[in-house]
ZAMARGU-4260 file (C-alpha; in steps of 0.2 Angstrom, whole numbers, plus 5000, padded with zeros to 4 digits):
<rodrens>
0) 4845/4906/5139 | 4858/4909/5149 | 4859/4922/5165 | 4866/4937/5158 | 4865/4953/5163
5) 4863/4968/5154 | 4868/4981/5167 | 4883/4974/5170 | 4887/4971/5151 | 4885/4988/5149
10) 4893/4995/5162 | 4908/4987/5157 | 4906/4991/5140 | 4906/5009/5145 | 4921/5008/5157
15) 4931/5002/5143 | 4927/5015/5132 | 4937/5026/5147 | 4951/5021/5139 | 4958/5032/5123
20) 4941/5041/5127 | 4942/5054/5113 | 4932/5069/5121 | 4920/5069/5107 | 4905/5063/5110
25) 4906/5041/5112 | 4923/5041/5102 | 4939/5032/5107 | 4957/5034/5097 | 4964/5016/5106
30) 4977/5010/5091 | 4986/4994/5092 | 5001/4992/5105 | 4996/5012/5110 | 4997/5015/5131
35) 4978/5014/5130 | 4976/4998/5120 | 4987/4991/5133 | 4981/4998/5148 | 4963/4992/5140
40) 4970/4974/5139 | 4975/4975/5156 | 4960/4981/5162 | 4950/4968/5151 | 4962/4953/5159
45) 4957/4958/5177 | 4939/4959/5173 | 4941/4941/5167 | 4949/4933/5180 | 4933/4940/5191
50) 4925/4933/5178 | 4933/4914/5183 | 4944/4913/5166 | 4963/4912/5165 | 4968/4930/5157
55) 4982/4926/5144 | 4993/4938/5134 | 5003/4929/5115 | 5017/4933/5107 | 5009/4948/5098
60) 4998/4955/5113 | 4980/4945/5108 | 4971/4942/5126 | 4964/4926/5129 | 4951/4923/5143
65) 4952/4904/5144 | 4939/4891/5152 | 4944/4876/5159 | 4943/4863/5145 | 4938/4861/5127
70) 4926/4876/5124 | 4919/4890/5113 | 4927/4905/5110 | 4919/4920/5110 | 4927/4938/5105
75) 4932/4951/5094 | 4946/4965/5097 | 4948/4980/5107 | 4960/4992/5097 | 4952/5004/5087
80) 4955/5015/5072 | 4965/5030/5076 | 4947/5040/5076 | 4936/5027/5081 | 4919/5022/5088
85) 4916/5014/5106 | 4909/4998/5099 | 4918/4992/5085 | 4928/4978/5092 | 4923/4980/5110
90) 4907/4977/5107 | 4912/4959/5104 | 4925/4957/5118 | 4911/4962/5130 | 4896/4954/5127
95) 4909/4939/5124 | 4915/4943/5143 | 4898/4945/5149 | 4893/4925/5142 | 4905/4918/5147
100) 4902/4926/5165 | 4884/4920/5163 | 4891/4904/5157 | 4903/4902/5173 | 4887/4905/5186
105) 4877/4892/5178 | 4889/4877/5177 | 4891/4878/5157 | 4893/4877/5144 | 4913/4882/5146
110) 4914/4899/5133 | 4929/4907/5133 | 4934/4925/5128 | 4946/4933/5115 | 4953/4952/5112
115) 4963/4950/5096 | 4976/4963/5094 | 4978/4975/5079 | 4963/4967/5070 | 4962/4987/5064
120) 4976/4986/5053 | 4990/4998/5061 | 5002/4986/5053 | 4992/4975/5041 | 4975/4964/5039
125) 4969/4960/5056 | 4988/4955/5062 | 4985/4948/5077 | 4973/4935/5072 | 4983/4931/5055
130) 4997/4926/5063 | 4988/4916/5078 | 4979/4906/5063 | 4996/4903/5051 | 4989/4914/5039
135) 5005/4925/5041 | 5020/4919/5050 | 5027/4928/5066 | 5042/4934/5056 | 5034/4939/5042
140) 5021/4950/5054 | 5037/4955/5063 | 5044/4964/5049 | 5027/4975/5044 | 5032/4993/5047
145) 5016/5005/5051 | 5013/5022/5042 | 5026/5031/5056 | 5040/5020/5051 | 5039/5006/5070
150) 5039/4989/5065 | 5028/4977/5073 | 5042/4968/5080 | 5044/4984/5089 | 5028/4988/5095
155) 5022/4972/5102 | 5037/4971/5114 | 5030/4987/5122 | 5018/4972/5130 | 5035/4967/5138
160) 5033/4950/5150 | 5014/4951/5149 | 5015/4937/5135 | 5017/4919/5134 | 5015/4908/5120
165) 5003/4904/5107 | 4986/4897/5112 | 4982/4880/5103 | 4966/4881/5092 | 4962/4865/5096
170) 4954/4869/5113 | 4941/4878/5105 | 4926/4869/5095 | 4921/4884/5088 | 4921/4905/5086
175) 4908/4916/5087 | 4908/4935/5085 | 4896/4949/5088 | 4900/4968/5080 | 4891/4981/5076
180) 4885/4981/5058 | 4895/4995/5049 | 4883/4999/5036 | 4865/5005/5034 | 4854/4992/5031
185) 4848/4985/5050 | 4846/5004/5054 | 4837/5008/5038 | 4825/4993/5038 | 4821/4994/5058
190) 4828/4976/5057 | 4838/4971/5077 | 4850/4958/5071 | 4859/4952/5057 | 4865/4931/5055
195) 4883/4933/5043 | 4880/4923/5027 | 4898/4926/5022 | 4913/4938/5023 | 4920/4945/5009
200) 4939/4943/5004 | 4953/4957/5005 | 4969/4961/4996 | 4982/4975/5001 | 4998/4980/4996
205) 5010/4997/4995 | 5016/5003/4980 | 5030/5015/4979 | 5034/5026/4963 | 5050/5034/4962
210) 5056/5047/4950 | 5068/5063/4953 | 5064/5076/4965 | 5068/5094/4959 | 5067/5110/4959
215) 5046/5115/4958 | 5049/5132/4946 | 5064/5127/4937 | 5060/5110/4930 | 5051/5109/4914
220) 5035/5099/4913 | 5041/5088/4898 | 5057/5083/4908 | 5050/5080/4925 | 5050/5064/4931
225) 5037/5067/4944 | 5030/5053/4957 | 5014/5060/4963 | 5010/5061/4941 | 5014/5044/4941
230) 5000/5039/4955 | 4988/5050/4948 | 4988/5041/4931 | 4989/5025/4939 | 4974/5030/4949
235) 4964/5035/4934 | 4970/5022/4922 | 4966/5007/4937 | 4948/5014/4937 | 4942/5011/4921
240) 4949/4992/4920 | 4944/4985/4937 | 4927/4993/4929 | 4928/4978/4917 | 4930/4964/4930
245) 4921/4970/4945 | 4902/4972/4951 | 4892/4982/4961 | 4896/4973/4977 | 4917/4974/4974
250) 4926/4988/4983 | 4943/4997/4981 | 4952/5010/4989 | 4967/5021/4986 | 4971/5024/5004
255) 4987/5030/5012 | 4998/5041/5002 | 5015/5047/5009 | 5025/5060/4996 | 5041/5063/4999
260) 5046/5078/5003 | 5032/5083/5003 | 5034/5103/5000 | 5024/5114/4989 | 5039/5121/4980
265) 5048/5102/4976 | 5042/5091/4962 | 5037/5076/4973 | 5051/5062/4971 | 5043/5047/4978
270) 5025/5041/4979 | 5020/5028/4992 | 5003/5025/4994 | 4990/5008/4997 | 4978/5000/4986
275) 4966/4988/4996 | 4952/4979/4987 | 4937/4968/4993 | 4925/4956/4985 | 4914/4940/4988
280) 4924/4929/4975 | 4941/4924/4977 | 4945/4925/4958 | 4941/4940/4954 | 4950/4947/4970
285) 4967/4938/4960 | 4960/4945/4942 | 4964/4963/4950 | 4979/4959/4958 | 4983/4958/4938
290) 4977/4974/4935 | 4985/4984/4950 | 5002/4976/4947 | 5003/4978/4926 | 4995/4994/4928
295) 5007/5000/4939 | 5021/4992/4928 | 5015/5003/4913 | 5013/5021/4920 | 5031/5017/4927
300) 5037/5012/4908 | 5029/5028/4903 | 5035/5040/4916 | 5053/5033/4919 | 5049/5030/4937
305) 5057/5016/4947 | 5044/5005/4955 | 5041/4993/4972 | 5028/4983/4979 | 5026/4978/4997
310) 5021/4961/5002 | 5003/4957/4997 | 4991/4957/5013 | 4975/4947/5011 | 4962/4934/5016
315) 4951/4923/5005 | 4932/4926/5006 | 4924/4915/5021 | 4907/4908/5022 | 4901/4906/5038
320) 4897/4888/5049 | 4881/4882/5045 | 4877/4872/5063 | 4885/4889/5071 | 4875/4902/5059
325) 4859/4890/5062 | 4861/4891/5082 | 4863/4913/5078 | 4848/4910/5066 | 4834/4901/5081
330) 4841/4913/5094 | 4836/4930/5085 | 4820/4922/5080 | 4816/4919/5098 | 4823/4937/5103
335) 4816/4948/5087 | 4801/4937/5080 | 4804/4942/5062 | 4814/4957/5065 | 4833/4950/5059
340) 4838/4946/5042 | 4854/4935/5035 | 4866/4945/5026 | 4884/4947/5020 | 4898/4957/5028
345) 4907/4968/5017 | 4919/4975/5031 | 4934/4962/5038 | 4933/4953/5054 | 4943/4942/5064
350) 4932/4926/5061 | 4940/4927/5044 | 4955/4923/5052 | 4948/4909/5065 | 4939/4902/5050
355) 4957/4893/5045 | 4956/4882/5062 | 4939/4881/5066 | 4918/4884/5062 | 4913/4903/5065
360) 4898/4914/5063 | 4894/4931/5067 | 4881/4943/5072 | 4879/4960/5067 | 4867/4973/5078
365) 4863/4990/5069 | 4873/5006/5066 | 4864/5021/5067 | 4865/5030/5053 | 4875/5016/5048
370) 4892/5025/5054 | 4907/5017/5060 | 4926/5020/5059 | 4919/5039/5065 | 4918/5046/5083
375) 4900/5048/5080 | 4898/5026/5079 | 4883/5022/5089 | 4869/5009/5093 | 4854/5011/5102
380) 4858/5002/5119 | 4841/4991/5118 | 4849/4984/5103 | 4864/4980/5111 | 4857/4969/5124
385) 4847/4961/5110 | 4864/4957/5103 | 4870/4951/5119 | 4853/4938/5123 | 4854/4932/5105
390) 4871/4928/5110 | 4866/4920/5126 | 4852/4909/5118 | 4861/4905/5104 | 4877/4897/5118
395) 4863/4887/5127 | 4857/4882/5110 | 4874/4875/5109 | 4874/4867/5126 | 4860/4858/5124
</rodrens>
């Protein structure tokens, strides 16, 4: 196994949780391309070069901690959610920082480090690593515009002459990423460590009703032409026909919602709101595409409300590397002797992305309470450095 050390892995995990700390209790609010996010970044890109990498800022603000040569990479993402937990994403980042370091001291095998940027979704699905792995051109990602009206063109030049160009995927062999689980069943089962089987797949897209804004006491019901209506019988009406497609595993969500103008005394004259929907099986994930876009069609028939879709966000369902997965699969049986389970991932991560250029796995550690996207995300520190050695062995592993 290779040389880590824990106390200095979690020592710098703790020191970057300083930035966006959110003064209750662990929680950090660090969005993408925020003063904090960079600052973090910056901070992250010193601790690598004392770490013997080449820190290296892209186009969009990803950091790349690079090792000489052809080597793994190793990583995750350090933006959060705008009330966010200290480990999601960073989690990753370090323990990846803190292998590669081990890595370095022991002459190999080269690992190095990635913090992809907006992987939380300020301006889409895991932006940053999208566009590094062609999934989404530069341009199109440029032109996304986030819930306060910036573009993404707009926000990544706050990184200014910190970035240089693209890194190749060629001169990695392979990703791996840890995270925190985000769910309940590590910390319901006792289980330490969780081997990815599979990520599920994601669609998102923002859809737009408009109809006549007008007076809130004066306009009869009958001749209203009323937005927020129109998303409320959509909503319903989208319920009962994904409930003849989906399973019990599929996921959808009617998330952000923007009225406009939004006072108690207007009949609401535009609706904008997003629909995001997750599932293990690529053709189902396209069947409800057809639902959320006739549906949508039909209650605007009905209620003479103009309509509009966004550009359609998504990645296909990934299943994971086998020789990768295997090494992930020895390593926690050496570190938690039955104690770890294979499973699937039902939240997004940025080996989806990666998956397009290269093999990835991933390895979850528990959640307590299984909470996450929260302030109050946490994980016992024993199983963090459980984490970080099943990294470790599963490198050396690699190496051999």
């Amino acid at each position: 196994m290779l040389p880590v050390d824990p106390d200095r892995f979690l020592s710098d995990l703790h020191a970057l949780r300083r930035f966006g700390a959110a003064g209750t209790g662990k929680g950090v609010s660090r969005p993408a391309f925020t003063p904090d996010d960079i600052a973090a970044r910056d901070w992250l890109a010193s601790r690598m070069a004392e770490a013997g990498l080449t820190p290296h800022f892209d186009p969009v603000g990803s950091l790349f901690g690079l090792a000489e040569g052809h080597s793994l990479l190793m990583g995750s993402h350090s933006d959060s959610q705008p009330e966010g937990g200290w480990l999601d994403g960073a989690l990753g980042v370090v323990a990846a920082l803190e292998v590669a370091r081990a890595a370095q001291e022991a002459g190999g095998p080269p690992v190095s480090v990635v913090s992809f940027e907006d992987e939380e979704g300020r301006f889409g699905v895991t932006t940053g690593s999208s566009v590094w792995s062609g999934n989404q051109t530069l341009e199109g990602a440029d032109a996304l515009i986030d819930p306060s009206g910036i573009t993404f063109a707009e926000a990544r030049a706050a990184f200014g002459d910190r970035r240089g160009d693209f890194v190749d995927p060629a001169r990695f062999s392979g990703f791996v990423e840890m995270h925190i689980e985000q769910g309940p069943v590590l910390d319901t089962t006792g289980e330490k460590l969780g081997v990815v089987e599979a990520i599920v797949g994601i669609r998102d897209v923002h859809v737009t009703f408009t109809g006549q804004q007008n007076h809130a006491g004066t306009t009869p019901m009958h001749l209203r032409r009323d937005a927020f209506q129109g998303l409320a019988a959509f909503n319903a009406r989208l319920a009962e026909r994904f409930a003849e497609v989906v399973t019990p595993a599929t996921v959808w969500t009617v998330g952000h919602v923007a009225l406009h103008p939004n006072a108690p005394s207007i009949v609401p004259g535009r609706a904008r709101f997003s629909v995001q929907w997750r599932d293990g099986d690529k053709a189902r994930l396209d069947r409800m595409e057809e639902i959320v876009r006739t549906t949508a069609a039909e209650v605007a028939a009905e209620r003479d409300l103009g309509l509009d879709f966004g550009p359609m966000i998504g990645l296909d369902p990934v299943t994971m590397d086998r020789g990768l997965r295997g090494s992930l699969e020895r390593a926690a049986e050496a570190e938690a002797p039955g104690r770890w389970r294979t499973m699937p991932s039902g939240a997004l991560h940025d080996a989806t992305s990666v998956a397009r250029h290269m093999p990835v796995a991933m390895l979850f550690v528990p959640s307590i309470g299984g909470i996450s996207h929260d302030f109050a995300e946490d994980t016992d520190e024993a199983d963090l450095v459980a984490g970080l050695n099943t990294l470790a062995r599963a490198v050396s592993d690699l190496g051999a």
